[in-house]
DRENZAZA-482410 format. One record per residue: x, y, z of N, C-alpha, C in turn; residue in one letter. Coordinates in steps of 0.1 Angstrom, whole numbers, plus 5000, padded with zeros to 4 digits. Layout:
% residues N
XYZXYZXYZa
...
This chain:
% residues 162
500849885000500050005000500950125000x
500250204996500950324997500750455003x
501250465015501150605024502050725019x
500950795024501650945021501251035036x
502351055044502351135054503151285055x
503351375066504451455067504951355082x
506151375076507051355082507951445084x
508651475099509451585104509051705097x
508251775095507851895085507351815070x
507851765064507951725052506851615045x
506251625037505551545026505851435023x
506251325027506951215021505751085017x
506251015008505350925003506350785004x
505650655008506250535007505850405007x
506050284998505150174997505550125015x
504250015016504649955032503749835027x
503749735036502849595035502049595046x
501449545044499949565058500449585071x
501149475071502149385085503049515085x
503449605081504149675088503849775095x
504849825107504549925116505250045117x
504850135121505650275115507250255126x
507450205133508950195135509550105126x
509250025124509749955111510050055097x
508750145097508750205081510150335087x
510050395095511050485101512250455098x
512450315105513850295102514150205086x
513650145082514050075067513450175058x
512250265055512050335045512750465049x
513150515054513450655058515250655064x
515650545072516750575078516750665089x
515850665098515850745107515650625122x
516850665126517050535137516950595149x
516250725154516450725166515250685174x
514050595168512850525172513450375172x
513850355187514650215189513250075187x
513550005183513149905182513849755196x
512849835207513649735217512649605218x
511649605224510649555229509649485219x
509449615210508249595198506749485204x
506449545217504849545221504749625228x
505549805226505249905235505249935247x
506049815250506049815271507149905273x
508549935260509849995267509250135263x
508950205252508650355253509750395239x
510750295236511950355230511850395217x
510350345214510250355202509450525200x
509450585206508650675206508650815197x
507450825191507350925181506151005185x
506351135183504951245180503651215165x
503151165172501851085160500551185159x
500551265152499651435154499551485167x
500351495168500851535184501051485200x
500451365197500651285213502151185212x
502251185218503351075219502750905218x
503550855213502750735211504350635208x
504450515212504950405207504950355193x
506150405184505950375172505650205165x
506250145174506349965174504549925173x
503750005180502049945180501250035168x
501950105163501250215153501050125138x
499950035133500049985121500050135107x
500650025096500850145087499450225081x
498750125083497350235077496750325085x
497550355099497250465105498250605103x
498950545098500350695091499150755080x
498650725073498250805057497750895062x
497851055060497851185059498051215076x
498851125085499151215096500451255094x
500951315108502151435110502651315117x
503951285117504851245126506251295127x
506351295135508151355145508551295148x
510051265148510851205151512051265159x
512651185170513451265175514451365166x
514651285154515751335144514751505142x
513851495138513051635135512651715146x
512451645158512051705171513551815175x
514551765173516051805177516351925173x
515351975162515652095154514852215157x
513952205170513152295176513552355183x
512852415192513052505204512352445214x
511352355213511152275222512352205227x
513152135220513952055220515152115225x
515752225224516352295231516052325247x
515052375247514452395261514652245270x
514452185265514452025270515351985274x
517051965265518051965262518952005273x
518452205279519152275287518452235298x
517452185300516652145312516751985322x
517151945309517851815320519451825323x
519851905312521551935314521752025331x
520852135328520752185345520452095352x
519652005349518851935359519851855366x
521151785356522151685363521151555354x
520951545348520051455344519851425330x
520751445322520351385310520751245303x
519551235297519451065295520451055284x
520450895287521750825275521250845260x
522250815250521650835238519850705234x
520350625240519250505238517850535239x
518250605253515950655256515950765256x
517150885252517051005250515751045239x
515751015235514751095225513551005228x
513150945231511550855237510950955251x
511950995257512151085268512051205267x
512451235257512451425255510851425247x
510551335237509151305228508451305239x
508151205253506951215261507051315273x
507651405270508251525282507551635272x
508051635257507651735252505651735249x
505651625246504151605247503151665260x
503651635272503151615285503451805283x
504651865284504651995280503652105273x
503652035262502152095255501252085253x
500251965270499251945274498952055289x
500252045297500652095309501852185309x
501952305308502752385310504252375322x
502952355332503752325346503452255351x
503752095350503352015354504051925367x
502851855376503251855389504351755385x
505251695401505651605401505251455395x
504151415404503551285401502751305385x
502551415381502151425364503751385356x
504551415356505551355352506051245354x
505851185365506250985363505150975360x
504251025361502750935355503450925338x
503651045330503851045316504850975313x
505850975325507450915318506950785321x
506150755323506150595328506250505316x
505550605307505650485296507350485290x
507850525293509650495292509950455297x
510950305297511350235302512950285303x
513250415312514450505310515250405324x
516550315317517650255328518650345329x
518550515325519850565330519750665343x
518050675348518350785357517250715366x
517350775377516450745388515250845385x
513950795388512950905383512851045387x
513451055402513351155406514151285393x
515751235392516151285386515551345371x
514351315367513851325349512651405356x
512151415367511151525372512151645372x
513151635376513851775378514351845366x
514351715354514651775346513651875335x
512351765340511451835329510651935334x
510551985350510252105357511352205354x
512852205351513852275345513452325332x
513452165321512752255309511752335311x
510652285317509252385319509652505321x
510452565329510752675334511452775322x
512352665314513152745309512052775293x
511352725291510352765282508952825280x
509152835296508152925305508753045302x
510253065299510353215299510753245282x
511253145274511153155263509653205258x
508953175261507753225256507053335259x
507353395274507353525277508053615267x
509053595267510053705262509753685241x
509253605236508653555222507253665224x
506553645237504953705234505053865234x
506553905240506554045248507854135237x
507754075223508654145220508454275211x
Protein backbone atom coordinates (compact mmCIF):
# COMPACT_ATOMS: atom_id res chain seq x y z
CA UNK A 1 0.00 0.00 0.00
CA UNK A 2 0.92 3.22 -0.26
CA UNK A 3 1.11 6.00 2.45
CA UNK A 4 1.59 9.44 2.10
CA UNK A 5 2.27 11.34 5.36
CA UNK A 6 4.36 14.48 6.71
CA UNK A 7 7.03 13.46 8.24
CA UNK A 8 9.36 15.75 10.40
CA UNK A 9 7.77 18.87 8.47
CA UNK A 10 7.87 17.20 5.18
CA UNK A 11 5.47 15.44 2.62
CA UNK A 12 6.88 12.12 2.05
CA UNK A 13 5.34 9.15 0.31
CA UNK A 14 6.23 5.26 0.74
CA UNK A 15 5.09 1.70 -0.26
CA UNK A 16 4.55 -0.47 3.21
CA UNK A 17 2.80 -4.12 3.47
CA UNK A 18 -0.10 -4.38 5.78
CA UNK A 19 2.08 -6.23 8.47
CA UNK A 20 4.08 -3.33 8.77
CA UNK A 21 4.50 -0.81 11.61
CA UNK A 22 5.58 2.74 11.55
CA UNK A 23 8.92 1.94 13.45
CA UNK A 24 9.68 -0.46 11.13
CA UNK A 25 8.66 1.96 8.14
CA UNK A 26 11.02 4.82 10.09
CA UNK A 27 13.79 2.88 10.21
CA UNK A 28 13.95 0.74 6.74
CA UNK A 29 12.00 3.31 4.54
CA UNK A 30 13.39 6.53 5.81
CA UNK A 31 16.73 5.66 7.79
CA UNK A 32 15.78 7.40 10.74
CA UNK A 33 17.03 5.33 13.70
CA UNK A 34 16.36 7.24 16.58
CA UNK A 35 12.79 5.23 17.22
CA UNK A 36 14.65 2.11 18.85
CA UNK A 37 13.11 -1.02 18.23
CA UNK A 38 13.59 -2.69 21.66
CA UNK A 39 10.65 -4.50 22.87
CA UNK A 40 8.20 -4.07 19.77
CA UNK A 41 4.76 -4.63 22.13
CA UNK A 42 5.17 -1.02 23.47
CA UNK A 43 6.04 -1.89 27.12
CA UNK A 44 9.76 -0.13 26.74
CA UNK A 45 8.59 3.52 25.34
CA UNK A 46 11.93 3.47 23.05
CA UNK A 47 10.23 3.52 20.16
CA UNK A 48 8.59 6.71 20.63
CA UNK A 49 7.31 9.21 18.06
CA UNK A 50 4.93 12.42 18.05
CA UNK A 51 1.79 10.80 16.02
CA UNK A 52 -0.36 14.26 15.42
CA UNK A 53 0.79 15.27 18.43
CA UNK A 54 0.62 12.84 21.30
CA UNK A 55 3.33 10.66 21.93
CA UNK A 56 2.67 7.26 21.08
CA UNK A 57 4.92 3.98 20.69
CA UNK A 58 5.85 3.67 17.21
CA UNK A 59 6.31 -0.38 17.39
CA UNK A 60 2.01 -0.56 18.01
CA UNK A 61 1.15 2.12 15.30
CA UNK A 62 0.03 -0.23 12.06
CA UNK A 63 0.80 1.44 8.71
CA UNK A 64 -2.70 2.29 7.70
CA UNK A 65 -2.76 4.56 10.52
CA UNK A 66 0.32 6.88 9.07
CA UNK A 67 -1.76 7.96 5.72
CA UNK A 68 -2.20 11.77 5.87
CA UNK A 69 -0.94 12.08 9.63
CA UNK A 70 2.11 14.26 11.01
CA UNK A 71 4.84 12.40 12.62
CA UNK A 72 8.08 13.51 14.51
CA UNK A 73 10.75 12.03 15.13
CA UNK A 74 13.38 12.65 17.47
CA UNK A 75 15.75 13.29 14.37
CA UNK A 76 13.00 16.29 13.46
CA UNK A 77 11.98 17.02 17.15
CA UNK A 78 16.03 17.96 17.66
CA UNK A 79 15.57 20.93 15.37
CA UNK A 80 13.09 22.94 17.57
CA UNK A 81 12.96 25.04 20.38
CA UNK A 82 11.08 22.67 22.17
CA UNK A 83 13.93 20.51 21.96
CA UNK A 84 16.33 22.88 23.06
CA UNK A 85 14.44 23.88 26.10
CA UNK A 86 14.37 20.18 27.01
CA UNK A 87 18.03 19.57 26.21
CA UNK A 88 19.07 22.71 28.71
CA UNK A 89 16.61 21.43 31.20
CA UNK A 90 17.82 18.06 31.98
CA UNK A 91 21.54 19.26 31.38
CA UNK A 92 20.66 21.81 34.47
CA UNK A 93 18.83 19.32 35.92
CA UNK A 94 22.11 16.85 36.27
CA UNK A 95 19.98 14.45 34.42
CA UNK A 96 20.28 13.81 31.01
CA UNK A 97 19.40 10.61 29.53
CA UNK A 98 21.67 8.19 27.47
CA UNK A 99 21.60 8.35 23.78
CA UNK A 100 19.25 5.05 23.83
CA UNK A 101 15.94 6.52 25.65
CA UNK A 102 17.05 9.96 25.01
CA UNK A 103 14.73 10.89 22.48
CA UNK A 104 11.52 8.55 23.68
CA UNK A 105 12.05 10.84 26.84
CA UNK A 106 12.38 14.17 25.53
CA UNK A 107 9.06 12.99 22.85
CA UNK A 108 6.89 12.10 26.07
CA UNK A 109 8.17 15.17 28.24
CA UNK A 110 7.56 17.31 25.21
CA UNK A 111 4.14 16.01 24.66
CA UNK A 112 3.14 16.13 28.50
CA UNK A 113 4.56 19.95 27.98
CA UNK A 114 2.09 20.86 25.46
CA UNK A 115 -0.77 19.41 27.45
CA UNK A 116 0.63 20.92 30.88
CA UNK A 117 2.73 23.79 30.98
CA UNK A 118 3.67 23.21 34.60
CA UNK A 119 3.31 20.12 35.41
CA UNK A 120 3.23 18.54 38.92
CA UNK A 121 5.57 15.98 40.06
CA UNK A 122 3.47 12.79 40.11
CA UNK A 123 2.09 14.20 36.40
CA UNK A 124 5.53 13.51 35.23
CA UNK A 125 6.22 9.76 36.31
CA UNK A 126 2.69 9.31 35.47
CA UNK A 127 3.81 10.40 31.59
CA UNK A 128 7.42 9.10 31.75
CA UNK A 129 6.05 5.93 32.84
CA UNK A 130 5.62 4.79 29.60
CA UNK A 131 9.58 4.86 29.19
CA UNK A 132 11.30 2.27 30.22
CA UNK A 133 14.36 4.99 30.95
CA UNK A 134 17.56 2.47 32.81
CA UNK A 135 19.78 5.55 32.97
CA UNK A 136 18.35 7.83 35.66
CA UNK A 137 16.38 7.43 38.84
CA UNK A 138 12.88 8.97 38.30
CA UNK A 139 13.33 11.45 40.60
CA UNK A 140 16.10 12.79 38.60
CA UNK A 141 13.79 13.19 34.87
CA UNK A 142 11.09 15.21 37.24
CA UNK A 143 13.79 17.71 37.84
CA UNK A 144 14.63 17.66 34.59
CA UNK A 145 11.40 18.34 32.87
CA UNK A 146 10.18 20.98 35.74
CA UNK A 147 13.78 22.74 34.51
CA UNK A 148 12.72 22.52 30.87
CA UNK A 149 9.23 23.79 31.93
CA UNK A 150 10.73 26.74 33.42
CA UNK A 151 13.13 27.41 30.92
CA UNK A 152 10.33 27.56 28.15
CA UNK A 153 8.14 29.24 30.53
CA UNK A 154 10.30 32.07 29.86
CA UNK A 155 11.13 31.54 26.34
CA UNK A 156 7.69 32.25 25.64
CA UNK A 157 7.26 35.16 27.70
CA UNK A 158 10.00 36.99 26.18
CA UNK A 159 8.60 35.49 22.16
CA UNK A 160 4.94 36.97 23.42
CA UNK A 161 6.50 40.38 24.82
CA UNK A 162 8.56 41.38 21.99
Amino acid sequence: MKLDFILNGEDVSCQAEAGDRLAYILRERFSLLGAKEDCRSGHCGLCMVSLNGRAVPSCLVPAFRVRGAEVVTIEGFELTDDYADLRDGFRKAGAEPCEFCRGAVFLSAAALLDERPRPEATEILEHLSAVFCRCHDPSALVRGVQTAAELRARRMYFRANR
